[in-house]
Backbone as CSV, one residue per row, in Angstrom:
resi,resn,N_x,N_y,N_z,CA_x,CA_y,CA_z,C_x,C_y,C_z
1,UNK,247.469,-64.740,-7.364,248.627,-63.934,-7.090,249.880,-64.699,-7.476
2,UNK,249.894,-66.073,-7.073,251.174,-66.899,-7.301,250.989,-66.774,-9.180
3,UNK,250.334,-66.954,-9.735,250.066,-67.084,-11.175,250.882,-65.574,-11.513
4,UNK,250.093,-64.511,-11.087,250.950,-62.769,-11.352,252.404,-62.852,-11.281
5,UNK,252.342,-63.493,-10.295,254.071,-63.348,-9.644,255.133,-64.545,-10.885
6,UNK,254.621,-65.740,-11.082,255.119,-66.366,-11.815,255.585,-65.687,-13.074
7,UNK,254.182,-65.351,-13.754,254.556,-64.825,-14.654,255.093,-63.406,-15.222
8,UNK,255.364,-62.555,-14.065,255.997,-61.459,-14.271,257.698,-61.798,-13.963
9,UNK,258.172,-62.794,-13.575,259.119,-63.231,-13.291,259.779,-63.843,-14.525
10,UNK,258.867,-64.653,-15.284,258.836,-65.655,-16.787,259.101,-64.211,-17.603
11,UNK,258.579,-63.287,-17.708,258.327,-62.249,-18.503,260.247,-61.207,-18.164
12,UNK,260.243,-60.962,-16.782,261.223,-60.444,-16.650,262.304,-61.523,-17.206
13,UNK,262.371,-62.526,-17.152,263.393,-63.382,-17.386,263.293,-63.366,-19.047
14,UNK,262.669,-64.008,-19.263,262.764,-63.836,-20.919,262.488,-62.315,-21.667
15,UNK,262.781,-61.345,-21.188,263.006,-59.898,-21.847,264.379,-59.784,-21.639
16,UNK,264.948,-60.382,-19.979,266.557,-59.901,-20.128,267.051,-60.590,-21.222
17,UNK,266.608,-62.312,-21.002,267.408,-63.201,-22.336,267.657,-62.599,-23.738
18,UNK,266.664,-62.055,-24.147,266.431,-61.073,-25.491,267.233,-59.770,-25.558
19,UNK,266.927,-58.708,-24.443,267.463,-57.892,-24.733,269.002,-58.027,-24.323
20,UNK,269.737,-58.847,-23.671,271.063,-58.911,-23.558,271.727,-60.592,-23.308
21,UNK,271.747,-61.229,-24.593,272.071,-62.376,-24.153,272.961,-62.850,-23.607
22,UNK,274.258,-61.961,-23.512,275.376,-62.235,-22.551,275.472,-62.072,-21.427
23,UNK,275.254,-61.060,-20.904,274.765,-60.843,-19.822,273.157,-61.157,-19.200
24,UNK,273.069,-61.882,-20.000,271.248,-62.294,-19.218,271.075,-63.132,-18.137
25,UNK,272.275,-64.355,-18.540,271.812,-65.408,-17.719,272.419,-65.311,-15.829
26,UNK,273.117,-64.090,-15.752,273.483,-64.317,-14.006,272.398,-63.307,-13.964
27,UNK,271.314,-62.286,-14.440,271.051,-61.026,-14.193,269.045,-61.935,-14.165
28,UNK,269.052,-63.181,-15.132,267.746,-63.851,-15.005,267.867,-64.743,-13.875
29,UNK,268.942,-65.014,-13.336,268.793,-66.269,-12.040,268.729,-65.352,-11.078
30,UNK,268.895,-63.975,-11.132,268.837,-63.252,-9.640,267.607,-62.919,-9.764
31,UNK,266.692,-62.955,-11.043,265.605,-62.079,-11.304,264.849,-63.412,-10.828
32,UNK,265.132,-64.634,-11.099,264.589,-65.971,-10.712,264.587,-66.394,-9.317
33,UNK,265.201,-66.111,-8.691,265.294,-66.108,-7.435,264.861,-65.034,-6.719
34,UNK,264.615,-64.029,-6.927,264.044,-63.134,-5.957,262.646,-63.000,-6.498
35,UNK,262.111,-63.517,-7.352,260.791,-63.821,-6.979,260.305,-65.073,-6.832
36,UNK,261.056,-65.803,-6.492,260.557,-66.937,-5.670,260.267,-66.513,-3.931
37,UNK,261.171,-65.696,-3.368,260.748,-65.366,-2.157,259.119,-64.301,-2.257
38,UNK,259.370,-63.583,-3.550,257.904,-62.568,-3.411,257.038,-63.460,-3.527
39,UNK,256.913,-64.839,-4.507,255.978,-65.558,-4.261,255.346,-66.449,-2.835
40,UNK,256.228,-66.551,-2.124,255.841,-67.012,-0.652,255.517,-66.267,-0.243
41,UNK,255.824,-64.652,0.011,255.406,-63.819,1.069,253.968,-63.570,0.578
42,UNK,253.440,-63.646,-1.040,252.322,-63.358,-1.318,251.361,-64.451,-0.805
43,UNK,251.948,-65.988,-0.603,250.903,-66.555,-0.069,250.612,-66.059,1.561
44,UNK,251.379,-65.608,2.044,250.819,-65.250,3.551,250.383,-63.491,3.341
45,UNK,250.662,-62.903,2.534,249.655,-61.339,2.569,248.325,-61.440,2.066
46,UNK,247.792,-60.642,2.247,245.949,-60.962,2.011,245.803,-61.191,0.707
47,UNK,244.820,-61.585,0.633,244.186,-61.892,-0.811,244.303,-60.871,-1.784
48,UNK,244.072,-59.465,-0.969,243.547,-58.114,-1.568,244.588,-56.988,-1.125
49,UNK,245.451,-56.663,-1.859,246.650,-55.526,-1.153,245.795,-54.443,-0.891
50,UNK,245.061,-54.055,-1.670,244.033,-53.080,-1.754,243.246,-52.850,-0.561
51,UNK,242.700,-54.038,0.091,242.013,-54.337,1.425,242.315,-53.933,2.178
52,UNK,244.037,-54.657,2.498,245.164,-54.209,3.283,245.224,-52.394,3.381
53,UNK,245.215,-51.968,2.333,246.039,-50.568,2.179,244.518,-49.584,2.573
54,UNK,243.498,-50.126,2.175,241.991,-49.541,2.656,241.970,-49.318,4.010
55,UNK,242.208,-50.791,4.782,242.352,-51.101,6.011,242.890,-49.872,7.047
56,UNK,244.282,-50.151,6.649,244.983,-49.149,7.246,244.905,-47.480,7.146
57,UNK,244.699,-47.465,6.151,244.453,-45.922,5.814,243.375,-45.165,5.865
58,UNK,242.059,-46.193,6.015,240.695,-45.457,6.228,240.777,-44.981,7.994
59,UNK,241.429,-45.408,8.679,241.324,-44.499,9.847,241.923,-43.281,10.150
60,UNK,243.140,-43.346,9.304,243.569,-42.065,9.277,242.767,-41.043,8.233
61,UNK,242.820,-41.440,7.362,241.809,-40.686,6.256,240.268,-40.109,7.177
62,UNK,239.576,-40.941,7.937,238.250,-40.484,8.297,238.244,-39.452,9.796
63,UNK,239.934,-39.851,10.170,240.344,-38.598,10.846,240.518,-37.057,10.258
64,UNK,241.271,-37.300,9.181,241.303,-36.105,8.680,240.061,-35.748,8.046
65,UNK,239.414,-36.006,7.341,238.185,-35.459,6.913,236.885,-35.122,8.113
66,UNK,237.058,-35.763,9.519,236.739,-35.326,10.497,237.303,-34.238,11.147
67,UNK,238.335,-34.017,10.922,238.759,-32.618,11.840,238.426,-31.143,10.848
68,UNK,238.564,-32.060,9.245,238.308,-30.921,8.184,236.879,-30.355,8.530
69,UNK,235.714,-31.521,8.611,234.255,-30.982,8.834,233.895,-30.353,9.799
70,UNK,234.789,-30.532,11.259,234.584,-30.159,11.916,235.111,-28.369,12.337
71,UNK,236.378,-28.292,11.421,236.685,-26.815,11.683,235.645,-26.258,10.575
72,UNK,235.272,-26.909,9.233,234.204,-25.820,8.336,233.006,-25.321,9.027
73,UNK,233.359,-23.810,9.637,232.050,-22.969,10.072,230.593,-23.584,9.136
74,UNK,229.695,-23.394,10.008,228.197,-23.646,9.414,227.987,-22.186,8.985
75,UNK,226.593,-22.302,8.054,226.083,-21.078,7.750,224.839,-20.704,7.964
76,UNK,224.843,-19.824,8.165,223.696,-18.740,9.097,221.939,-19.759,8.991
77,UNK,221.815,-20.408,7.307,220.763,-21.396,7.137,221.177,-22.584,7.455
78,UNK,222.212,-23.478,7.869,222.815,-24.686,8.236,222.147,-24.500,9.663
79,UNK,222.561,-23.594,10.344,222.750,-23.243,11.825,220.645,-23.235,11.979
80,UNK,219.920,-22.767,11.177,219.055,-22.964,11.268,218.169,-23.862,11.223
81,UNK,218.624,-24.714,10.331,218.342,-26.372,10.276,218.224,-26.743,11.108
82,UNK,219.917,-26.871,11.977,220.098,-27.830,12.887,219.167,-27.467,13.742
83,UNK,218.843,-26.563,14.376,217.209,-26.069,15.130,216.262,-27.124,15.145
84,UNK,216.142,-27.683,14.034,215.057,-28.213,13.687,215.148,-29.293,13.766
85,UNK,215.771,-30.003,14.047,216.343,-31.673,14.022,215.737,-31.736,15.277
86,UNK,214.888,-33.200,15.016,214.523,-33.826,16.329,215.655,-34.321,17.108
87,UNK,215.661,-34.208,18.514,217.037,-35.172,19.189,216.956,-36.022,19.704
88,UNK,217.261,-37.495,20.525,217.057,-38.474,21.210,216.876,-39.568,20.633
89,UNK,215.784,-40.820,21.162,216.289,-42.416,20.799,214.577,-42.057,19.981
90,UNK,214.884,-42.337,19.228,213.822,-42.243,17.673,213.490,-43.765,17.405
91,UNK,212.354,-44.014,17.627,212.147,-45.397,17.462,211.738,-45.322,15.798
92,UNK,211.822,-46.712,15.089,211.565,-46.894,13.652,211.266,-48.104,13.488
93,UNK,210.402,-48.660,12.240,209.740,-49.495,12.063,210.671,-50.906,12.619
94,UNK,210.170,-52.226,12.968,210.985,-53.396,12.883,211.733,-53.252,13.807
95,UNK,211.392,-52.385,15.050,212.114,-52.307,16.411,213.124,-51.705,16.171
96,UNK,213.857,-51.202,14.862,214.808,-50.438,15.213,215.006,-49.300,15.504
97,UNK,215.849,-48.270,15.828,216.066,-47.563,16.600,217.072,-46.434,16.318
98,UNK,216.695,-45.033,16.046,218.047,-43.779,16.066,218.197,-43.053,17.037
99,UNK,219.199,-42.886,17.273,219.498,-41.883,18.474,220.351,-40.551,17.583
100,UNK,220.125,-39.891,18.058,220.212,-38.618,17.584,220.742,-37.550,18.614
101,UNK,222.202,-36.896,18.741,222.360,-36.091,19.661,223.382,-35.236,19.043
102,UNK,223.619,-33.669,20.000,224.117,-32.885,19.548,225.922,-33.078,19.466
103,UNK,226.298,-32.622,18.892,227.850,-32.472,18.957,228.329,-31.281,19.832
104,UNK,228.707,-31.882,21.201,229.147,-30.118,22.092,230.349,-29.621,21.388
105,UNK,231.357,-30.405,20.928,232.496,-30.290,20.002,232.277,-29.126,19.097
106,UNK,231.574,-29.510,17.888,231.249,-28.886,16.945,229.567,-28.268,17.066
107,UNK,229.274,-27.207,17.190,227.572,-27.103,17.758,226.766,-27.179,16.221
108,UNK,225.572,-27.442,15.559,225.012,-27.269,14.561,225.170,-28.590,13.942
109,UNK,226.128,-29.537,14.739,226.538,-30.687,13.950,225.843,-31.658,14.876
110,UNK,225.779,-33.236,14.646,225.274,-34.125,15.129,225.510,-35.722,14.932
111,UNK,225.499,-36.414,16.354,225.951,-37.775,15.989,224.603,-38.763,16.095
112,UNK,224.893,-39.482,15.142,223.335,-39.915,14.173,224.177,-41.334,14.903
113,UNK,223.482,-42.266,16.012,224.189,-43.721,16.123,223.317,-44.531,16.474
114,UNK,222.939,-45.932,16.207,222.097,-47.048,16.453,222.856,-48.325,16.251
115,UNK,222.312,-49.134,16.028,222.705,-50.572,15.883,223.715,-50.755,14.557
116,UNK,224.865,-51.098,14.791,225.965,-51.135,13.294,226.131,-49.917,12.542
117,UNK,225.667,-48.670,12.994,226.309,-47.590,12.258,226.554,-46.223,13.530
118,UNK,227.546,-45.238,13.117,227.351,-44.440,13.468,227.772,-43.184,13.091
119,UNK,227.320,-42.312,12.684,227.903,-41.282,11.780,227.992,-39.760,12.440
120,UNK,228.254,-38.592,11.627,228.526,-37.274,12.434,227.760,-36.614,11.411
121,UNK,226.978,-35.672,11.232,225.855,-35.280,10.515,225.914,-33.738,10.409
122,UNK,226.196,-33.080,9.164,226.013,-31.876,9.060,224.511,-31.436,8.683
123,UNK,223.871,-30.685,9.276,222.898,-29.951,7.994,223.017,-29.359,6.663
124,UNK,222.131,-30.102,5.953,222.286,-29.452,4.818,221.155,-28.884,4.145
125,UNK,220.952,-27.422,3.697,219.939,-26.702,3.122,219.309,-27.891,1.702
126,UNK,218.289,-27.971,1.554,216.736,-28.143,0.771,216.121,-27.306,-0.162
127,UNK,215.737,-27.339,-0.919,214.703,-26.763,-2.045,213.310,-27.297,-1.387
128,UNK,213.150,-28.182,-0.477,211.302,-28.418,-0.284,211.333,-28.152,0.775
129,UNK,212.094,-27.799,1.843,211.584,-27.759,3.166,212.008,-28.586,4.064
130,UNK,212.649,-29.929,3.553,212.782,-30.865,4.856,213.989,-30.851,5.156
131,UNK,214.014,-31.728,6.469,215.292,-31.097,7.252,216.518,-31.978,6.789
132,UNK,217.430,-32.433,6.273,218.294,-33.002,5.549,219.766,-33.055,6.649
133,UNK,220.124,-33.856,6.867,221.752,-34.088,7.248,222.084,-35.575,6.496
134,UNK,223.486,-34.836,6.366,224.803,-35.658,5.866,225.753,-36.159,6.765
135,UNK,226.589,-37.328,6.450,227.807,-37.671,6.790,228.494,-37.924,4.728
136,UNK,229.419,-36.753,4.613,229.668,-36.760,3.318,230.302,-37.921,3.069
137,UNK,231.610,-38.460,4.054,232.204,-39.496,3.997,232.213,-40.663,3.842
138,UNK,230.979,-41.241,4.685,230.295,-42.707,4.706,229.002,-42.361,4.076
139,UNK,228.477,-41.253,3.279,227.768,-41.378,2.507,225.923,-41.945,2.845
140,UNK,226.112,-40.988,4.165,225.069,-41.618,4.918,223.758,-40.038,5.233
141,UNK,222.822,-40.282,5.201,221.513,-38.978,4.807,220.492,-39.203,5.801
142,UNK,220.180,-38.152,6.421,218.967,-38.447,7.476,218.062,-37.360,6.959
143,UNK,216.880,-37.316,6.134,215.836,-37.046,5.792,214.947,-37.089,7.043
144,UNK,214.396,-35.834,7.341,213.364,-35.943,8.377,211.971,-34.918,7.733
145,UNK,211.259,-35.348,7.662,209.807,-34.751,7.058,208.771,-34.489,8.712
146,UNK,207.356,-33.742,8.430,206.704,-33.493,8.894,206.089,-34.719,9.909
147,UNK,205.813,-35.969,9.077,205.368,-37.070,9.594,206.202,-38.328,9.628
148,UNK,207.110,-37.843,9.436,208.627,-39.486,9.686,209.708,-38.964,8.842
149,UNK,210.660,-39.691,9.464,212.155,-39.298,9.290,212.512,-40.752,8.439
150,UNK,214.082,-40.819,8.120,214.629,-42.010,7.525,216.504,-41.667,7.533
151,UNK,216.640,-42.730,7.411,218.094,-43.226,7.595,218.614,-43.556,6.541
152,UNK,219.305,-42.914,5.330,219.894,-43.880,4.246,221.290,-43.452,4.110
153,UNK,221.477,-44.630,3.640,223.091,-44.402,3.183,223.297,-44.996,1.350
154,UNK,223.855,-44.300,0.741,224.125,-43.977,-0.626,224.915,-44.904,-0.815
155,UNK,226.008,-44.625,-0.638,227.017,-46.041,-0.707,226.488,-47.394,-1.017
156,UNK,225.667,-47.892,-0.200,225.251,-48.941,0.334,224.249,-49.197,-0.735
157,UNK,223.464,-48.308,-1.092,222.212,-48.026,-1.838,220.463,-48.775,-1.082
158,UNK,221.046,-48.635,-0.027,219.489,-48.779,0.971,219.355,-48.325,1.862
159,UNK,217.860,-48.171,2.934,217.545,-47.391,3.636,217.985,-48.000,4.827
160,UNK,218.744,-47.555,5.921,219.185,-48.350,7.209,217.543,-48.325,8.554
161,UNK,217.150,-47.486,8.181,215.932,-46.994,9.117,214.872,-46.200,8.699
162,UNK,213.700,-47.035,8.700,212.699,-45.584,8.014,211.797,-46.015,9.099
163,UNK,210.405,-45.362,8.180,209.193,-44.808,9.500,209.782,-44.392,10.894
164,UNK,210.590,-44.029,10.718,210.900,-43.268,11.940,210.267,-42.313,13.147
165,UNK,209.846,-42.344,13.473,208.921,-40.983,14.429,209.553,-40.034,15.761
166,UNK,209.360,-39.274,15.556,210.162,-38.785,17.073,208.846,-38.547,17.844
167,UNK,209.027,-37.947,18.838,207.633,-37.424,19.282,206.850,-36.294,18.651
168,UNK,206.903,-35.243,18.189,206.322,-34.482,17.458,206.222,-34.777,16.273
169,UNK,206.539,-36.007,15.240,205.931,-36.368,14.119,204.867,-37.039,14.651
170,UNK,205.018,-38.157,16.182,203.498,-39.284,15.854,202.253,-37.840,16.380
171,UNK,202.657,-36.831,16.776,201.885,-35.703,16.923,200.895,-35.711,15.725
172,UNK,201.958,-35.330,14.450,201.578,-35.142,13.238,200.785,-36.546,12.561
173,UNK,201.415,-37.772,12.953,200.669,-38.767,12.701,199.323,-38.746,12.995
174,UNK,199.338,-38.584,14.161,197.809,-38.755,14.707,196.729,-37.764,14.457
175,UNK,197.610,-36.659,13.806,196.632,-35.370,13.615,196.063,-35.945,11.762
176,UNK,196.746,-36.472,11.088,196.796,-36.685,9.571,195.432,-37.863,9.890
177,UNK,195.386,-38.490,10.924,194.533,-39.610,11.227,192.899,-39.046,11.443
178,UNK,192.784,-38.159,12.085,191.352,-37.279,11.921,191.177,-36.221,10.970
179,UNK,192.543,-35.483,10.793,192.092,-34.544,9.588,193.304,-35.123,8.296
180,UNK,192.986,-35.509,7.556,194.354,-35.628,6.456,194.155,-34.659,6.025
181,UNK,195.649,-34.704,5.256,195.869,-33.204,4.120,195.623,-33.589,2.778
182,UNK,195.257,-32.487,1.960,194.129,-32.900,0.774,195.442,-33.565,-0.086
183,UNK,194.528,-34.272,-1.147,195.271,-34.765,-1.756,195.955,-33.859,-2.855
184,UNK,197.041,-34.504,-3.387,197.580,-33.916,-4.470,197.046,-33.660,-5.514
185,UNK,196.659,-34.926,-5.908,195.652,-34.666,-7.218,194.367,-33.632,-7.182
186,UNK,193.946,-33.812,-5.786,192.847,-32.604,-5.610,193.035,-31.525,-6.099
187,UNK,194.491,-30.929,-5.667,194.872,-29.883,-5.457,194.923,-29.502,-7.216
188,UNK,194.769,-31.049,-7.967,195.382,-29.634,-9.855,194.234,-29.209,-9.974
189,UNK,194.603,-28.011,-10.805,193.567,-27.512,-11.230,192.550,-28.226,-12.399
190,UNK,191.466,-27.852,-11.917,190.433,-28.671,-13.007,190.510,-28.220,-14.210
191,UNK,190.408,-28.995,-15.303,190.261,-28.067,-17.176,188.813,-27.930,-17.453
């Protein structure tokens, strides 16, 4: 940063010299001197203005996009989803752990929270059947299938929680354990 600051200062100074040499030299010592103070204040602001400005503004920002999700009505198949969502403390492989509960706030919606995360979860309609919620914002997906659920977040690009089970999947577990379901390949047709 001290290097940026130097040399946008070197740069401002030698463009006034050029473009007005009579007037350059009281108009480059003020330009010389007032970034000598921006250069101190940059050693005490963060490394990253960007950080800074993230910092501050992602709470207001995840407010507003929270009050936005929360006034968008669900739809008639959203509302049906959410039906289907297991609720409560969801144990998952490696001792960890989802809890899963409704939003009285917003109904059809849901707060997905465990260890270091916690998100607000819409349903979202499927092409195969499984039950799908989002947090669009933090970019976070709860996939729940017949025989285990999972936790991922996109952003991040890994899974926060899988093998998941609620009680009516280890149902399904234990039923796949005496009868499994045929295989796929079974299922093509023979030539």
């Amino acid at each position: 940063m001290k290097i940026f600051t130097t040399c946008a200062a070197l740069a401002l100074f030698c463009g006034l010299a050029v473009a007005q040499p009579q007037q350059a030299q009281p108009r480059a010592k003020a330009a010389a001197t007032a970034a000598k103070p921006a250069a101190k204040t940059a050693k005490t602001a963060p490394k990253s203005a960007r950080k800074a400005v993230v910092a501050t503004a992602t709470p207001a920002a995840a407010a507003v996009v929270a009050a936005v999700v929360a006034d968008t009505p669900l739809t008639d198949e959203q509302r049906t989803i959410a039906q289907e969502v297991h609720t409560g403390r969801i144990p998952c492989e490696l001792g960890a752990f989802v809890n899963i509960e409704h939003d009285a706030q917003s109904p059809g919606r849901f707060h997905v929270y465990g260890k270091n995360f916690k998100y607000h979860m819409t349903p979202v309609a499927t092409s195969t059947g499984a039950v799908r919620m989002e947090d669009e914002r933090a970019g976070a997906i709860w996939v729940q299938i017949a025989n285990k659920s999972m936790l991922l977040n996109q952003k991040l690009g890994q899974r926060m929680a899988d093998e998941c089970h609620s009680a009516q999947q280890m149902a399904v577990v234990e039923a796949y354990k005496t009868n499994p379901p045929p295989s796929l390949i079974d299922a093509l047709p023979q030539k």
